[in-house]
C-alpha positions as CSV (number, residue, x, y, z in Angstrom):
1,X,-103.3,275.3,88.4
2,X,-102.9,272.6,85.9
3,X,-104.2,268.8,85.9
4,X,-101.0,266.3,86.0
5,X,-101.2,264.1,83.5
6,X,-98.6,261.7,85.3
7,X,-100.3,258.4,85.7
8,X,-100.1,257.0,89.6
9,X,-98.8,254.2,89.8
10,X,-101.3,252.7,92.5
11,X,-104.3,253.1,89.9
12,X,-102.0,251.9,86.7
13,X,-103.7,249.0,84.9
14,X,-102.1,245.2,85.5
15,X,-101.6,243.1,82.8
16,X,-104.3,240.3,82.6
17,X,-102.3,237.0,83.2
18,X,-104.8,235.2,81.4
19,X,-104.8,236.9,78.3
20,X,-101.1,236.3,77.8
21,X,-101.8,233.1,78.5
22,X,-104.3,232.6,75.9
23,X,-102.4,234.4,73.4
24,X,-101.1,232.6,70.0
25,X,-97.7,231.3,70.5
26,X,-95.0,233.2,68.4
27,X,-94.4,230.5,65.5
28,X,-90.6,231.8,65.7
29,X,-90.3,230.5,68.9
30,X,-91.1,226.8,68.1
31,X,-88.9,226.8,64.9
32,X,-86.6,223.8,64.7
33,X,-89.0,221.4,66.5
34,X,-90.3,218.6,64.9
35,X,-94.6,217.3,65.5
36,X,-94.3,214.0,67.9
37,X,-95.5,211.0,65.3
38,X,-98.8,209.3,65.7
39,X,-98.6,206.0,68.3
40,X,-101.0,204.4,66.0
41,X,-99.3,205.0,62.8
42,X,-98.7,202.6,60.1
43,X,-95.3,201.3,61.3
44,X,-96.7,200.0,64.5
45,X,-99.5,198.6,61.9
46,X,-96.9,196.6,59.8
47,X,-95.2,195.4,63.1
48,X,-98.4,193.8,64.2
49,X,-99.6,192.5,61.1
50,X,-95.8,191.0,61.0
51,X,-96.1,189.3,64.3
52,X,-99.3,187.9,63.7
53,X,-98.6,186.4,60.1
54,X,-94.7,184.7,61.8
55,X,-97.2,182.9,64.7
56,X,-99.6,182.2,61.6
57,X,-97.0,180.6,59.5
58,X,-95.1,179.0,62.1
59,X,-98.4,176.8,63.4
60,X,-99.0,175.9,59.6
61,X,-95.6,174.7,59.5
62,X,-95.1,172.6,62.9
63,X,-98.8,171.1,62.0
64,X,-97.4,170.1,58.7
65,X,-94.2,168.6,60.1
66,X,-96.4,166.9,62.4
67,X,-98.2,165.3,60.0
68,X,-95.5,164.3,58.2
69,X,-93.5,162.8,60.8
70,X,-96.9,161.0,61.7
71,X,-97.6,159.5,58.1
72,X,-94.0,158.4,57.9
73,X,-94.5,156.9,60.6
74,X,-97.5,155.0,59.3
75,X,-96.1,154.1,55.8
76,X,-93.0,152.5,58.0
77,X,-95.6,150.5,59.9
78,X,-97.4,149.6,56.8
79,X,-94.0,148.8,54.4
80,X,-93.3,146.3,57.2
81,X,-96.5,144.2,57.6
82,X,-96.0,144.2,53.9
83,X,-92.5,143.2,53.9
84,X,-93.6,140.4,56.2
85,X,-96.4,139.1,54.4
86,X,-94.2,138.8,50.8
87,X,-91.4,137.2,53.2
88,X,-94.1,134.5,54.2
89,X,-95.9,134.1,50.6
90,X,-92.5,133.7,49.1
91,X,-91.6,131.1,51.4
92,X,-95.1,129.0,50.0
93,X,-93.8,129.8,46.9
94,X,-90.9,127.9,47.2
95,X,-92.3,125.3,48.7
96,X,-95.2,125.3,46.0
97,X,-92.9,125.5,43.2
98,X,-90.4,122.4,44.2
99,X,-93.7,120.4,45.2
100,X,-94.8,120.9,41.2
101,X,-91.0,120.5,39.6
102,X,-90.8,117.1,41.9
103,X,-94.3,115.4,40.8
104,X,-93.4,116.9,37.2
105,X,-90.0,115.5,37.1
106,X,-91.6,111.9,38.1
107,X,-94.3,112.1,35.6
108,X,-91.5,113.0,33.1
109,X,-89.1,109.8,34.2
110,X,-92.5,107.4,33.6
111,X,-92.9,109.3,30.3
112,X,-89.5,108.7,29.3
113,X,-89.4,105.3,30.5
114,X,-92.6,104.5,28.6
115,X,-91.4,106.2,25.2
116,X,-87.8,104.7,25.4
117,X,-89.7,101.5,26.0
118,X,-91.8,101.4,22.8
119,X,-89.1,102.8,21.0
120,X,-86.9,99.3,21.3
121,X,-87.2,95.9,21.5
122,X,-86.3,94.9,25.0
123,X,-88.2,92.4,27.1
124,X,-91.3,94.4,28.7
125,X,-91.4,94.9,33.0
126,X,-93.9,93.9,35.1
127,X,-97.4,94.7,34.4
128,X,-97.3,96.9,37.6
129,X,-94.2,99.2,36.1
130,X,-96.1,99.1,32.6
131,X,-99.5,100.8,34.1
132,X,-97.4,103.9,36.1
133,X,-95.3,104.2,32.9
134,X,-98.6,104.6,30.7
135,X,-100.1,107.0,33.0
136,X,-99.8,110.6,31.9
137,X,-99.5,111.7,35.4
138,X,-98.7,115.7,37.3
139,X,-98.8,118.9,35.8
140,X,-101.0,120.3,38.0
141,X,-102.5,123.8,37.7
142,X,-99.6,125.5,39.4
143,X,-101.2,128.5,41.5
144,X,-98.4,130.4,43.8
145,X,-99.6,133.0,46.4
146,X,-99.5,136.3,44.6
147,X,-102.2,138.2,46.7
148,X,-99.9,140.7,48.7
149,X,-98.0,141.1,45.7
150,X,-100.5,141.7,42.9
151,X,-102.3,144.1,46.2
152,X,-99.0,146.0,46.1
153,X,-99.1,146.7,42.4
154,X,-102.5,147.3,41.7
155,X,-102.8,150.2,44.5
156,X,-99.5,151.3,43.8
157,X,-98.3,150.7,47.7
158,X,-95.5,149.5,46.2
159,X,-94.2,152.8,46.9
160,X,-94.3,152.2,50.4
161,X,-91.3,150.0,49.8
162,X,-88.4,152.3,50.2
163,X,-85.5,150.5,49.0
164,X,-85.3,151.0,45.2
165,X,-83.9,147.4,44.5
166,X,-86.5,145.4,46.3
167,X,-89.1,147.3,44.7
168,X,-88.0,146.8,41.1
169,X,-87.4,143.0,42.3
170,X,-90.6,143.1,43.3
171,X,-91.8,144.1,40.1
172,X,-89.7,141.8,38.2
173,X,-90.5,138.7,40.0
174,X,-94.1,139.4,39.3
175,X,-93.8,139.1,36.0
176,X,-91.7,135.9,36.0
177,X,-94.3,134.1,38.2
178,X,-96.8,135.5,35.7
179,X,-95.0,134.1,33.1
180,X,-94.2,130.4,34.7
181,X,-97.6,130.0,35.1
182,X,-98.6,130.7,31.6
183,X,-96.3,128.1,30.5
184,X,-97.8,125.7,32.8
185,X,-101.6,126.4,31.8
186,X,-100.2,125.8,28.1
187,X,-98.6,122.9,28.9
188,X,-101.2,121.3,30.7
189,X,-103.4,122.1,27.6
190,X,-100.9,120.4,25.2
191,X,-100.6,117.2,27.6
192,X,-104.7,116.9,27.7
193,X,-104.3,116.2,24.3
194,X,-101.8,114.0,24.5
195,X,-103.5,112.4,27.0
196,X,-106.2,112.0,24.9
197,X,-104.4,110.2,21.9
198,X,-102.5,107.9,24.4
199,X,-105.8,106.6,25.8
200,X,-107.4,106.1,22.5
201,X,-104.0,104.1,21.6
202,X,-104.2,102.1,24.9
203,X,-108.1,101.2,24.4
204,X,-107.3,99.9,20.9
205,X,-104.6,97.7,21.8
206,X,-107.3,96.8,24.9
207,X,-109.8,95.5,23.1
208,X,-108.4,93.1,21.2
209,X,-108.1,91.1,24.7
210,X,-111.5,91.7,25.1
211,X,-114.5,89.3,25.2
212,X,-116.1,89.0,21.5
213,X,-118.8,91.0,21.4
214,X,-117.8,94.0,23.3
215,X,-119.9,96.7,21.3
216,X,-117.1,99.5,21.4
217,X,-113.6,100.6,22.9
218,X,-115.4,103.0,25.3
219,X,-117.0,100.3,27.5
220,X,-113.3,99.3,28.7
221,X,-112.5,102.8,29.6
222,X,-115.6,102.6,32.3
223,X,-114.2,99.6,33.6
224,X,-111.4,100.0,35.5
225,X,-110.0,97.3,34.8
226,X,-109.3,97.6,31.1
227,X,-105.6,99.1,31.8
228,X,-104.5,95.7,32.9
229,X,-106.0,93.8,29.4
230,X,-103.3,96.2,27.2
231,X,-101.3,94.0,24.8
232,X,-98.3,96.5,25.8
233,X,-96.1,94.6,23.1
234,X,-98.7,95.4,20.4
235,X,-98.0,98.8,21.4
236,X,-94.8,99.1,20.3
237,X,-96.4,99.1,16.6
238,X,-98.9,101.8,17.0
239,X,-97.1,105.2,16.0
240,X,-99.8,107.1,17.6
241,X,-99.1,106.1,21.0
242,X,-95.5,106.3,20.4
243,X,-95.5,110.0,19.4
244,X,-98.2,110.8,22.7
245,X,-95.6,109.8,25.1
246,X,-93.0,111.5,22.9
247,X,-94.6,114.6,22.9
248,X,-95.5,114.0,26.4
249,X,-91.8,113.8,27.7
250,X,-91.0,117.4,25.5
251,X,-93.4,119.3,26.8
252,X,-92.6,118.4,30.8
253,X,-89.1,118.8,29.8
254,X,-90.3,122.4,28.6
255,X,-92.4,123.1,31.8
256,X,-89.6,121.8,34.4
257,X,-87.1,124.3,32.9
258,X,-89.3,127.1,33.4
259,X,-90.1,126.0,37.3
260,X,-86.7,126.1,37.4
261,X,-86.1,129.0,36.5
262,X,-88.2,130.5,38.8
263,X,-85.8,128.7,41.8
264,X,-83.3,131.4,41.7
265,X,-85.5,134.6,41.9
266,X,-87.8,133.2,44.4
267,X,-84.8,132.2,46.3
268,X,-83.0,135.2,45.8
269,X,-85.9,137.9,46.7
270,X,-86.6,135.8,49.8
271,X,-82.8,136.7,50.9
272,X,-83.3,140.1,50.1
273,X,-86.8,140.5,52.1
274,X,-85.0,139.0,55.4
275,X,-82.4,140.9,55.0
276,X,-84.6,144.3,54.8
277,X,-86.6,143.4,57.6
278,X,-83.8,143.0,59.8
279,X,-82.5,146.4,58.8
280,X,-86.0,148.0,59.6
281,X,-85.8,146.3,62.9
């Protein structure tokens, strides 16, 4: 009798489930599927470096608009002591400058008076009139307040003054109060000597009413007295003193037309200041 080679089914070998299971995955079976991309790739990189560098910039920029609004702030503060202070030095300007063309103008009219007098042949005044005539009075050292201005210009704050008009004013009337007192330190140097050839003209004519023996003209300028012993008549002969109070009278006439032409400007940039300061109110 023969063996059977038929296999029974009861002692048949079963598959090992976990060797399929292990087994390498048939590539053809994946085809048409694409690899899930990195989380931490460099998109989501560039998305964060984004993000950061927006909250960067905007800080830098809402700082900086902070501290602009915060210095403008400041320089309006500032522009407006300033505006007040030039506001109250022009106003002692003005009333500097018509103080000085007022005790210029009076000096000038004795002048005058005194020149016209030795120029004719009229009876003379009293002696009283005679001595304020002869006296080569004013022209004082004319000194306005320039300290907040000449402040402004030398630190260049001047900037701080917004409105392009006042600030070339500004500049401008600097200048002509530079100017105006110039004129006036020249002047008064001119009248010193004038001054000077008037009194030696005065002491001459002095001493001949002096006692005999006086030993020179300049004892009767210590006494105070020695106006009052002029032979004003005798006067009218000496050319000198004629041509002192000449030149005397042109030279105030000279310095009162520049004071006065600092009236309008003065005048003028006070408006302007009041007018600014209202508007920054």
């Amino acid at each position: 009798m023969s063996m059977s080679t038929a296999t029974d089914p009861t002692t048949a070998p079963v598959p090992d489930s976990s060797s399929s299971a292990l087994a390498p995955a048939d590539p053809a079976s994946n085809a048409g599927v694409e690899p899930a991309a990195p989380r931490s790739g460099w998109r989501h990189a560039a998305r964060w470096f984004a993000s950061e560098l927006t909250v960067v910039v905007a800080g830098v920029l809402i700082a900086l608009a902070v501290q602009a609004w915060w210095q403008g702030r400041s320089d309006r503060e500032r522009e407006t002591d300033y505006l007040r202070q030039l506001l109250a030095d022009t106003r002692e300007n003005r009333r500097l400058l018509e103080a000085q063309i007022a005790t210029d103008s009076a000096a000038r009219e004795q002048s005058l008076a005194m020149s016209r007098l030795l120029r004719s042949r009229d009876p003379l005044p009293p002696l009283d009139s005679l001595l304020s005539w002869s006296r080569l009075a004013g022209n004082g050292n004319l000194r306005l307040v320039t300290g907040t201005q000449t402040g402004l210009l030398q630190t260049g704050e001047v900037r701080l003054i917004r409105n392009p008009d006042l600030r070339r004013t500004t500049l401008d009337l600097a200048a002509s109060i530079t100017r105006t007192e110039v004129t006036v330190d020249r002047n008064r140097d001119h009248l010193i000597v004038y001054a000077d050839a008037r009194d030696a003209s005065l002491i001459r004519h002095a001493t001949r009413l002096a006692p005999v023996g006086a030993a020179s003209p300049l004892e009767h300028a210590i006494d105070i007295d020695w106006w009052r012993r002029v032979d004003f008549a005798a006067l009218r002969g000496d050319v000198a003193g004629r041509a002192a109070f000449q030149r005397a009278v042109y030279v105030m006439n000279n310095e009162l037309v520049a004071l006065r032409r600092l009236r309008g400007p003065l005048q003028e940039y006070e408006s302007a200041l009041d007018a600014e300061l209202r508007t920054a109110r």
